[in-house]
Structure formats: C-alpha cells, structure tokens
N, C-alpha and C positions, 0 to 999 in steps of 0.2 A: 437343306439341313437345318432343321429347327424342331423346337418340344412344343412351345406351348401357345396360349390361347392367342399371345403376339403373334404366331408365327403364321397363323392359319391363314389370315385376307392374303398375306401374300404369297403362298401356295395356291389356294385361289385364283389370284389375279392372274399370276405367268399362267397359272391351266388356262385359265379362260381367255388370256393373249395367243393362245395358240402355240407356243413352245414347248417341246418337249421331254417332257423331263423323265427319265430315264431312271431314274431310283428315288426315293424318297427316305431323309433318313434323319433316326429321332432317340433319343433316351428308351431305353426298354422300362416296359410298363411296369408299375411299381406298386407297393402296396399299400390301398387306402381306405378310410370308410372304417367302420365300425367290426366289420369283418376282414379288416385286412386284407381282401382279395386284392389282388393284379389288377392294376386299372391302365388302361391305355391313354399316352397322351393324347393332347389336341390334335397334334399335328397327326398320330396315327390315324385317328377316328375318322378324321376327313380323309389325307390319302387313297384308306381304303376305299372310304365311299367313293371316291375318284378313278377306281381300278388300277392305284397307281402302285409298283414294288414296294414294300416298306423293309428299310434294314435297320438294325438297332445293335450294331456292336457296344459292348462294354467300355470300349477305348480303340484307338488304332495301335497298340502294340504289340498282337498277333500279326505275324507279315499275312496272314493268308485273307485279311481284313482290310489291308492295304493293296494287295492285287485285287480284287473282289473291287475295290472305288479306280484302281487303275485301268482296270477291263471294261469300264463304264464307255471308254472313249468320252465324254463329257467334255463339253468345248467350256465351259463355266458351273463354277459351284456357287450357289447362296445360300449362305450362311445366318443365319438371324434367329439369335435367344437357344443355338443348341444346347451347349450345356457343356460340351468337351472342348478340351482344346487341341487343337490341332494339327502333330506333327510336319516339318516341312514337305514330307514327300506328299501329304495329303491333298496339302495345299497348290503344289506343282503339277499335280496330275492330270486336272484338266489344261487343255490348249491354253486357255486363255486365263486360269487360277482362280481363285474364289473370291468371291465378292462376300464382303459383310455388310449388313442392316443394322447400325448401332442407335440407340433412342438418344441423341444427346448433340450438343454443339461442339464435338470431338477438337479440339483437345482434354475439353472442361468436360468432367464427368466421364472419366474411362471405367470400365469396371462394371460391377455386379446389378447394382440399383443405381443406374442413373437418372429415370423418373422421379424416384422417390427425393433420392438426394438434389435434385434439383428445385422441386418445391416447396422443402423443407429448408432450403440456404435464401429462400424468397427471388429467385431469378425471376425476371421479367420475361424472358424467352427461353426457347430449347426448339428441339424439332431432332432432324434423323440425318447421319449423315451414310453414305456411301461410301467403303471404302477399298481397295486391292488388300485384300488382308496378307499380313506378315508375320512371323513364330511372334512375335512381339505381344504384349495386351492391348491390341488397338492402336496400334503404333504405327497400320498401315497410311499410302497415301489415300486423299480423299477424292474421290472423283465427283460427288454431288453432295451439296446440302441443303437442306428445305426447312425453313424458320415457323416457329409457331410462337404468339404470344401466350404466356401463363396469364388466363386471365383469374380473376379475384376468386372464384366462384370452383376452380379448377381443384380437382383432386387429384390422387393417383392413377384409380381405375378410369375419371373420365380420358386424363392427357394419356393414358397407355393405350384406348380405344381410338384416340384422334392420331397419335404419331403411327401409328400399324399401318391406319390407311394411307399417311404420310408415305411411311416406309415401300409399301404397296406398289403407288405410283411413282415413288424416284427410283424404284428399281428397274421397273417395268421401261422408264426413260431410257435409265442406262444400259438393259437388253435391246430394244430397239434401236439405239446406236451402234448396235454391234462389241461394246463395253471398248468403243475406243473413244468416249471420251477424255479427255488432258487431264491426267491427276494431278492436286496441285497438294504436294507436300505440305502435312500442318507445321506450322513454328512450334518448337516444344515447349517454348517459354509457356506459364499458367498451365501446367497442367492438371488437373486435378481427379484423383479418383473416389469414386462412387463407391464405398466399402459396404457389402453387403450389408444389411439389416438387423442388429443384431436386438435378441427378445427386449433387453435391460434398458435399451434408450428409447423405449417405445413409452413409458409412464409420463404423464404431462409434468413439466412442473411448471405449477403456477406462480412463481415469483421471476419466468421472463415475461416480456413486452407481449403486451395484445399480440402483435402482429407475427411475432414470434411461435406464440403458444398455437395460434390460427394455424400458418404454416405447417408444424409439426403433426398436426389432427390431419387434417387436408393431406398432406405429406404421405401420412402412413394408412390411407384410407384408400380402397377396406381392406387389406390386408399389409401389416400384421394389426392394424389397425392400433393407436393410440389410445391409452386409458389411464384412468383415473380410479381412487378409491373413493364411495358414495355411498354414505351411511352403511359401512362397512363391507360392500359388495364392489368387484371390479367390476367396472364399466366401461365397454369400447366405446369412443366419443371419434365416429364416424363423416361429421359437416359443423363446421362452425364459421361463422364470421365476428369481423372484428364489429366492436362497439365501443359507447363512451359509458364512462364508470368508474367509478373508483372504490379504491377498499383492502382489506387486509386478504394477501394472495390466495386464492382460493375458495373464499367468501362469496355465497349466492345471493345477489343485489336484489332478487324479484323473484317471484313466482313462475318464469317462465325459464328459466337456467343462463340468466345473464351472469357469469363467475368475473370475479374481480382479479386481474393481473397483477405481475411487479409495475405496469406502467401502463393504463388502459383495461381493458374488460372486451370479454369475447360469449358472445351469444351460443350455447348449444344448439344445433340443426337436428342433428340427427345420430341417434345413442344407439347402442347393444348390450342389451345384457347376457350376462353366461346361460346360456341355453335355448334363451331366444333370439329373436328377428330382431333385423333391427329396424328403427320405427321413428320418425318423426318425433319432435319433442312435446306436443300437445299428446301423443297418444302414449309415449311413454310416460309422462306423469302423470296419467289419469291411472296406472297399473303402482306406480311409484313413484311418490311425492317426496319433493324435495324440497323442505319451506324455505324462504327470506330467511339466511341468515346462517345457515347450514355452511358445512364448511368442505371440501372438496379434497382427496391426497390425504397423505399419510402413511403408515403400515401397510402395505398388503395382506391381507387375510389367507 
C-alpha cells in the first residue's frame, strides 16, 4: 500500500524477493499537467508493469472496500507514503497486520514531511524505521531501524532516494524473518512531528545563520523548493552551501552568488527560475546577472 516515487524500490524489491503479493493498492489517479488529465501514480505505473492487481479506494469507509482487503487472506500489509489512514479493521485483517515504512528516527519526526523537516532542523542523522502500525500517527511498535548520516551536501530528493532503498532492504529483513522480529516500543518522551510543508515558510530569509539559511534551501529541495526575490523575479534556490562572508542580510558579496547572512554567508549551487530548468550557478548568470552588491528578498512580485 503506497502512492508515490518512495514507494516504488520497495514494491520492487518484495516482487523481486519472491513474495507474493496479492493486490496492490494506491491513491486514485488524479489530475495533472497542463491539461488536467488523470495521471496515475508511481506506485500504479509500476504495478501494472508487474502484472500485479491495482486497487484505489477513496477511503475504507464503504464496508464492501473493507471485505474486498479482508478477502485478500493476506498474512501482512506494507504500508509506505499511502496517503490514507487507516481504520483498525484494516489494519487487523491480515494474519499478521500491517507493517509501515516511515523515513525518520520514529519518535522524532512523525508526520507528513519528515525528510524535509529533518534537514531543515540540521540533524546530523535520520534513516527509516519499521513499524506494527497502530490507529495512532505512528505510534506503532518499532521492530527495525537503519541510521543514515545527513551529510553536508544532502538535500531532500537526494536523502528521499537513499532512505527508499534504506526502506527497501529493512523491510525485505523483516519479511524474511517471518515479521517476527521483538518490537521494541518507542519512549514517547521527544516526540516530535513533521507538519507538512506549507507554501509561506518556503521564502529564505536572509538575516538567519549561514547554516540555517543552507539547511532551509537543501531542506526544501526540489520540491516545494525554497526562494528568494532577485531583481524583482522569484527564484527557486535549489543547492547552496555554507561560506565565509560578511554583510548586510541579503547582500551579494561577488559575482558568483555568495549572499551575506544574519551571521556568515552561503554560496548559491544551483537556481530556478519561473518557467525554466534549473541550472547551475555559472550558467544561470550568464542568462541573468546579478552584480556585487545587489540585494536578494523583499516584496514578492
């Protein structure tokens, strides 16, 4: 049970472990693109190509949606990035109950966006835990977890590509044991949640810390992606790292997009502008120059 591009290596992998998997189920295809049409998610697109059932109820609160997963016989459910949540009969139905695939170091980061909010708060680690899920938000016990460093250079799309296959193989552990490895209840002390994304905290502002403003870019990259106002045009500011520099917040110290912080200065990597690609910082200033001295933020246009 999963929707999107997370969910795919591990659909994948159980095919290609050899288990059986008995229905496939996902968000109904929605409408996107320029013309609106119905687009299928990830998880459907592969499925099919797999020959595998695909079901897409609404919700489980027609009963005949919930005999239809009870009729499955299904000795385990896994669950990862669906999108519904899940009544308890749902969850009871298989023999053995539903396992979830969460991206985070469960208890820290429950919720929506844990990726994002995890390199945006500057954690040094995160990874995927395993859990017997319960009506709860993640409240289930944890039966495995697999640790990743956030290194420097990490964004959202890269650590969302590395925890999948994370995800991938500790699931794949946990089938192979028969899912009877020892859960070991998390302490609820520190819990913290991951509150979705929302448009209005995505604009930089430039008078916190280097390392801060870094994080936030990185953070929300590439999607919904981080931006700034730049001689009067939003610009998505897609890779940055931290540098030295000083200056009034906002302020572009050199010709190559070194912006001055509340405390430090952070190098532009890699920009988008509204309509185009996005593009390394040498090839976006040669289309759109931004002199020494230019100032970054402000008004939205």
């Amino acid at each position: 049970m999963g929707t999107p591009d997370f969910s795919v290596p591990i659909l994948e992998g159980i095919v290609a472990a050899g288990h059986d998997v008995c229905a496939v189920y996902c968000q109904p295809p929605r409408p996107a693109g320029r013309g609106k049409k119905d687009r299928n998610s990830a998880v459907q697109i592969v499925a099919e190509r797999l020959g595998l059932e695909v079901r897409y109820p609404v919700n489980f609160k027609d009963e005949s949606d919930v005999a239809a997963f009870e009729a499955l016989g299904a000795d385990v459910g896994v669950v990862v990035a669906y999108g519904l949540i899940l009544p308890q009969v749902v969850l009871d139905a298989p023999s053995k109950g539903c396992l979830n695939i969460h991206a985070s170091l469960l208890p820290r980061w429950r919720g929506a966006a844990p990726i994002h909010r995890a390199i945006m708060a500057g954690d040094s680690q995160t990874g995927v835990c395993v859990m017997q899920m319960e009506a709860g938000l993640d409240t289930g016990p944890v039966i495995q977890t697999v640790r990743t460093d956030i290194l420097n250079g990490d964004t959202t799309g890269a650590l969302h590509d590395r925890l999948s296959l994370m995800g991938r193989d500790a699931i794949l552990d946990v089938l192979a044991d028969g899912v009877s490895g020892k859960a070991v209840s998390q302490a609820q002390d520190g819990v913290v949640y991951a509150a979705k994304i929302e448009k209005a905290e995505a604009e930089v502002d430039w008078s916190r810390p280097a390392s801060e403003v870094d994080q936030h870019i990185r953070g929300l990259s590439p999607f919904p992606g981080a931006w700034t106002m730049m001689d009067g045009q939003r610009v998505k500011l897609l890779l940055s790292t931290v540098s030295e520099g000083a200056g009034s917040a906002g302020g572009v110290l050199n010709d190559t997009l070194r912006v001055a912080c509340g405390d430090g200065a952070v190098d532009l990597v890699r920009l988008q502008r509204a309509g185009k690609g996005a593009m390394d910082v040498q090839a976006f200033l040669q289309g759109f120059p931004v002199a020494q001295g230019a100032r970054l933020g402000g008004p939205a246009q």
